[in-house]
C-alpha positions as CSV (number, residue, x, y, z in Angstrom):
1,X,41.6,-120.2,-108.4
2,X,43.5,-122.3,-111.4
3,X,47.6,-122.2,-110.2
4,X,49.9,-122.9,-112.0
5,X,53.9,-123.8,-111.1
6,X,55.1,-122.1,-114.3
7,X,53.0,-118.5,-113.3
8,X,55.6,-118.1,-110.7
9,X,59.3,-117.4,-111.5
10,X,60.1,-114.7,-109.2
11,X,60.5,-114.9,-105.9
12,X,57.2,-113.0,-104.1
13,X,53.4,-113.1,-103.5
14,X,51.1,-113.1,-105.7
15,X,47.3,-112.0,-104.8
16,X,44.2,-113.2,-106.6
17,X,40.8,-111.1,-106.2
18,X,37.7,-112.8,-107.3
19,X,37.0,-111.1,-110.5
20,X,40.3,-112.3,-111.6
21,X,42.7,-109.5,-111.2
22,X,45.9,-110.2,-109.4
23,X,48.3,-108.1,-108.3
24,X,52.2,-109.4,-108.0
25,X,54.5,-107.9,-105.3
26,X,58.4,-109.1,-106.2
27,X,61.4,-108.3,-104.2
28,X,63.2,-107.3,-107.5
29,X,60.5,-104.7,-107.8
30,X,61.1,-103.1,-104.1
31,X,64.6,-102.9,-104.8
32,X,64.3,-101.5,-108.1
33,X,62.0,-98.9,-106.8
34,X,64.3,-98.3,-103.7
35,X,67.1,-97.5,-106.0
36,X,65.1,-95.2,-107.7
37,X,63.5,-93.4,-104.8
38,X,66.7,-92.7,-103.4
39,X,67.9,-91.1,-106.4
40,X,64.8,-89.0,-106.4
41,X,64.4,-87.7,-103.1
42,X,64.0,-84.0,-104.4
43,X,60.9,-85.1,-105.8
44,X,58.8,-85.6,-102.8
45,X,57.2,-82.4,-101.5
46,X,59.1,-80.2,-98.8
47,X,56.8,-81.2,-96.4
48,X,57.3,-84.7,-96.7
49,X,60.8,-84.6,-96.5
50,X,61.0,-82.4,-93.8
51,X,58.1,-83.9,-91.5
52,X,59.9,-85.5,-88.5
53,X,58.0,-89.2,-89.7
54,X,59.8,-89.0,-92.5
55,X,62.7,-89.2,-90.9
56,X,64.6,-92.5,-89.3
57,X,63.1,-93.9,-86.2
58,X,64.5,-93.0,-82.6
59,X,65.7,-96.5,-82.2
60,X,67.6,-96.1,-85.8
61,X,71.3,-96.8,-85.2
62,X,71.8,-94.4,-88.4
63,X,69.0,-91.5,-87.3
64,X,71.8,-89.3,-87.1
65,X,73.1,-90.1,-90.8
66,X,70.5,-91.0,-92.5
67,X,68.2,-88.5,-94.6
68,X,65.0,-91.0,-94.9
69,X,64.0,-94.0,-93.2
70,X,65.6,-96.8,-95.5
71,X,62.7,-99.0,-94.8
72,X,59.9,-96.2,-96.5
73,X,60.9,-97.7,-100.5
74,X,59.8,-101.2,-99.5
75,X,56.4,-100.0,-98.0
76,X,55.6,-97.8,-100.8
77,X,57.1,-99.8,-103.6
78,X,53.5,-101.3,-104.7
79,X,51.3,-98.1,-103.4
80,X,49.8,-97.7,-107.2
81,X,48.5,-101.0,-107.1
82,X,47.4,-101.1,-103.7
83,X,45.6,-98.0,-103.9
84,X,41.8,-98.1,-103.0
85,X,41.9,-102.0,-100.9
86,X,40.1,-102.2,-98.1
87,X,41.7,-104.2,-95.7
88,X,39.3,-107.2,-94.7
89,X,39.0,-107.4,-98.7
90,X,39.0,-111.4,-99.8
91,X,42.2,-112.5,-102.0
92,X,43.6,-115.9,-102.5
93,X,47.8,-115.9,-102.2
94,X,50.5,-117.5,-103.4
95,X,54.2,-117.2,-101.9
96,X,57.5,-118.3,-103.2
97,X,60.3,-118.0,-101.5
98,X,63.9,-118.2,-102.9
99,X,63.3,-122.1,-103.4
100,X,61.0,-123.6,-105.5
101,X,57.8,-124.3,-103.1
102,X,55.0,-122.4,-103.4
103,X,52.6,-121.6,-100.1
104,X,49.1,-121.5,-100.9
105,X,46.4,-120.1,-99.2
106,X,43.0,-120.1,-100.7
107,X,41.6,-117.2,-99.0
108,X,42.9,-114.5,-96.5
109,X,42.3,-110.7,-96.5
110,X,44.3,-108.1,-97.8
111,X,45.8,-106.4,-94.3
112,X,47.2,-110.7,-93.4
113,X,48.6,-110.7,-97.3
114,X,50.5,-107.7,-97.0
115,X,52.7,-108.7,-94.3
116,X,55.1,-109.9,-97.0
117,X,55.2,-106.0,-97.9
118,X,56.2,-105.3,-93.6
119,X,57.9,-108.6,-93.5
120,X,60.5,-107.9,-96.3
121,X,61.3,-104.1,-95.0
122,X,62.0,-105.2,-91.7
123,X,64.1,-107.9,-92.7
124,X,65.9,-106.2,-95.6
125,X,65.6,-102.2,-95.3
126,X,64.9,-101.4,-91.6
127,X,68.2,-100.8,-89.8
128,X,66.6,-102.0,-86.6
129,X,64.9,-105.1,-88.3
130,X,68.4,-105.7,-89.9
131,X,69.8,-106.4,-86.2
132,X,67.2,-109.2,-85.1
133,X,67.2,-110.7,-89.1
134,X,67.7,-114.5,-87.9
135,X,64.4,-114.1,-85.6
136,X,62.6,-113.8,-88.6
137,X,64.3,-116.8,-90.6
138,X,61.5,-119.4,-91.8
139,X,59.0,-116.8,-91.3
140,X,56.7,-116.2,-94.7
141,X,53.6,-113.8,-94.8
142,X,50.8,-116.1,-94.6
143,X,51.6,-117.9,-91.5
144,X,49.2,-117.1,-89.0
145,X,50.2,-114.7,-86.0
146,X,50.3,-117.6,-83.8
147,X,52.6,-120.0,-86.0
148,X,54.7,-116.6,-86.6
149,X,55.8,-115.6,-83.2
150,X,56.0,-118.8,-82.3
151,X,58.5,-119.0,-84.9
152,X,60.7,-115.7,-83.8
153,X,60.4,-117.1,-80.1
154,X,61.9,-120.3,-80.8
155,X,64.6,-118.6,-83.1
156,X,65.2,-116.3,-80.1
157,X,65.7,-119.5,-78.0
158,X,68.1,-121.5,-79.9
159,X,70.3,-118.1,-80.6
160,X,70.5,-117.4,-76.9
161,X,71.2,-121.1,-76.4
162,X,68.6,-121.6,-74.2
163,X,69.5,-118.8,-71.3
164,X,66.1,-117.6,-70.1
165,X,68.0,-114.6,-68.7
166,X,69.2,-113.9,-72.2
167,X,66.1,-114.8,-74.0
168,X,63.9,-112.4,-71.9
169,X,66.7,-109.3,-72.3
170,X,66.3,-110.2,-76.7
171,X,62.9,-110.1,-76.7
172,X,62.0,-106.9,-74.2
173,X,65.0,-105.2,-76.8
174,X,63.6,-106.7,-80.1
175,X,59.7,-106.0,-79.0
176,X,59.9,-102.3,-77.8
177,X,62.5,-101.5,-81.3
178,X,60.0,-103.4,-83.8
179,X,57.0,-102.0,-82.3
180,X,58.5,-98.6,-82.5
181,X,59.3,-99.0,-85.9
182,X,56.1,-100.2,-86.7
183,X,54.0,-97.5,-85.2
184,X,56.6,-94.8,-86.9
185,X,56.0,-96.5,-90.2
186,X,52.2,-96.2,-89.7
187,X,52.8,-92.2,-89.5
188,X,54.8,-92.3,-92.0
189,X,52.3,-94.0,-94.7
190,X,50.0,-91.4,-93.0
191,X,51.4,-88.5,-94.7
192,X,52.0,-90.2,-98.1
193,X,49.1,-92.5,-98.4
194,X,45.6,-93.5,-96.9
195,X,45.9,-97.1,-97.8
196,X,44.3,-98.9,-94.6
197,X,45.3,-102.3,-95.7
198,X,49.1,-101.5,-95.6
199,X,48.6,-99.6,-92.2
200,X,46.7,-102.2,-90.8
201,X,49.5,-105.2,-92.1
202,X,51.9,-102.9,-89.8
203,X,49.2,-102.2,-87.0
204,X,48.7,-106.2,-86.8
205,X,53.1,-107.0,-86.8
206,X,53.3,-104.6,-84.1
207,X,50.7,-106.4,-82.3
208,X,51.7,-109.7,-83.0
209,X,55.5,-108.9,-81.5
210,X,53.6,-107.3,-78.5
211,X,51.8,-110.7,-77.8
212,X,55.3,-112.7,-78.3
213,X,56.7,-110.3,-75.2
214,X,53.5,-110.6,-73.5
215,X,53.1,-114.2,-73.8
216,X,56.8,-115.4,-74.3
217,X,56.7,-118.3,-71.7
218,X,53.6,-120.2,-72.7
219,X,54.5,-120.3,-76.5
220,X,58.1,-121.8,-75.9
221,X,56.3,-124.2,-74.0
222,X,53.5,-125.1,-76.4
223,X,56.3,-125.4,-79.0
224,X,58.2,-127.6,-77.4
225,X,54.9,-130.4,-76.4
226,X,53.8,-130.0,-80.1
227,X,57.5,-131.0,-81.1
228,X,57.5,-133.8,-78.7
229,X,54.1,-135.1,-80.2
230,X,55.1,-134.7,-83.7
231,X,58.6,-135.9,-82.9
């Protein structure tokens, strides 16, 4: 695929399918559309509003105030477009972060492209993801799932100052409230949507943060002898 610097001004990704259609997921468009959808909420059908998936997670610190889960805009910002991909689909992607470098990857499938779309509502919508923010900080959507827990696990490490006894209590706390976001998410686009390629980008984060608890000890020290290496 041709890129060029210029095609990009907003900060986002951008997927290429090979018979030249792209499709262009901002963050001014999921927060344009989440100002809109909660002005609309008496627009969604009774049973959607009143089926408990709709509703804010158990781990929610505002279940008990809130009427939606605030994360549900950012998922279903691009649904239109999405509609009808299959999930192991081939794209090429391009990401731009608030800076001006771009991250290209040539090809990848749908479900690894859309984490930007579960990355950014965890980050920015999701009152639990909101709470572990600086675990994701230098994470972007294309980065494999080893580079990208390897990323939250080092993040973790350097917050907690090092403290195995804290870094162990962050990551049991941030991997069972993540996962349980992720799998109420999945229920939630189940009632909406049947998109599999936006399920599965929240089927694969859950199991990505699963690994990281699973696995925590052996990536911090695989980080550390590749930083030594390149050091």
């Amino acid at each position: 695929m041709e890129i060029r610097v210029d095609d990009f001004t907003q900060s986002g990704l951008y997927l290429f399918f090979p018979e030249g259609n792209r499709i262009v997921l901002t963050r001014d468009k999921i927060e344009a559309f989440a100002h809109v959808f909660e002005s609309n909420l008496d627009r969604l059908p009774v049973e959607i509003r009143g089926a408990v998936g709709f509703q804010a997670c158990p781990v929610c610190p505002e279940k008990d105030r809130a009427k939606f889960c605030h994360a549900l805009p950012a998922t279903l910002a691009f649904f239109e477009e999405l509609k009808g991909l299959k999930s192991f689909e081939n794209v090429g992607a391009v990401y731009k972060g608030r800076g001006q470098s771009l991250i290209l990857v040539p090809k990848t499938t749908v479900q690894e492209a859309l984490q930007f779309v579960v990355i950014f509502s965890l980050m920015y919508y999701c009152e639990v993801g909101k709470q572990y923010w600086k675990y994701f900080l230098g994470i972007h959507p294309l980065m494999s799932p080893e580079e990208m827990v390897t990323r939250i696990h080092l993040n973790v490490y350097w917050d907690c100052g090092g403290d195995k006894q804290k870094v162990d209590k962050v990551l049991r706390a941030f991997g069972n409230e993540i996962t349980c976001t992720c799998r109420c998410q999945v229920e939630r686009l189940g009632f909406i949507c049947k998109n599999d390629g936006l399920m599965n980008a929240f089927v694969n984060t859950q199991a990505q943060i699963e690994w990281l608890a699973m696995t925590k000890d052996a990536l911090l020290e695989e980080s550390f002898e590749e930083f030594q290496k390149n050091g």
